[in-house]
C-alpha positions, 0 to 999 in steps of 0.5 A, a space after each residue: 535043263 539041258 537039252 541033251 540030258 533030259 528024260 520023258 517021264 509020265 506021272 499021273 496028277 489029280 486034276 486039282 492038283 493039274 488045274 493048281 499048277 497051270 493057274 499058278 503058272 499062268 499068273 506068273 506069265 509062264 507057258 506050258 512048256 514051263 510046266 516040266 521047268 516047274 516039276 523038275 524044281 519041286 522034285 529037286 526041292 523034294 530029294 533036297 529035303 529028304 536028304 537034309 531031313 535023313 542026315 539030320 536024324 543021322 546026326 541027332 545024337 551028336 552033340 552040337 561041338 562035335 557036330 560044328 567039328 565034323 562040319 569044320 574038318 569037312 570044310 577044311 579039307 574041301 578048301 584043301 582039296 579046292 586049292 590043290 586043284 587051282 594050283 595044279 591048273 595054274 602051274 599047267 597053264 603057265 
């Protein structure tokens, strides 16, 4: 977390699941202060595998080569796109 771009939030927790979390982190030597380091792992994981869990029913009917296709022209035209960028940086430094 960066010190600029951080947000108060208030969220309510049973207190099993409070006394769950501040023992875990206890045993892995962190402090109190590490508590919101911890949440704002567990919500990144969260919307991570939300999301992977939403494209994957979006795709569920794809078949799988047309699938690794899509996936392909994807990474291709990131790298594409990757090494216009290099090459414009290298050529407006030299």
């Amino acid at each position: 977390m960066s010190g600029g771009n951080t947000w108060r939030w208030t969220v309510t927790v049973s207190k099993d699941t409070d006394i769950a979390v501040r023992r875990l982190l206890a045993q892995r030597g962190l402090k109190k202060g590490d508590l919101s380091k911890y949440i704002e792992d567990a919500v990144k994981w969260r919307v991570f595998d939300q999301t992977l869990a939403e494209m994957r029913s979006e795709f569920a009917d794809l078949a799988p080569e047309a699938l690794q296709d899509l996936i392909a022209e994807a990474t291709e035209a990131v790298r594409n796109d990757m090494r216009e960028t290099f090459v414009r940086t290298c050529v407006k430094d030299s």
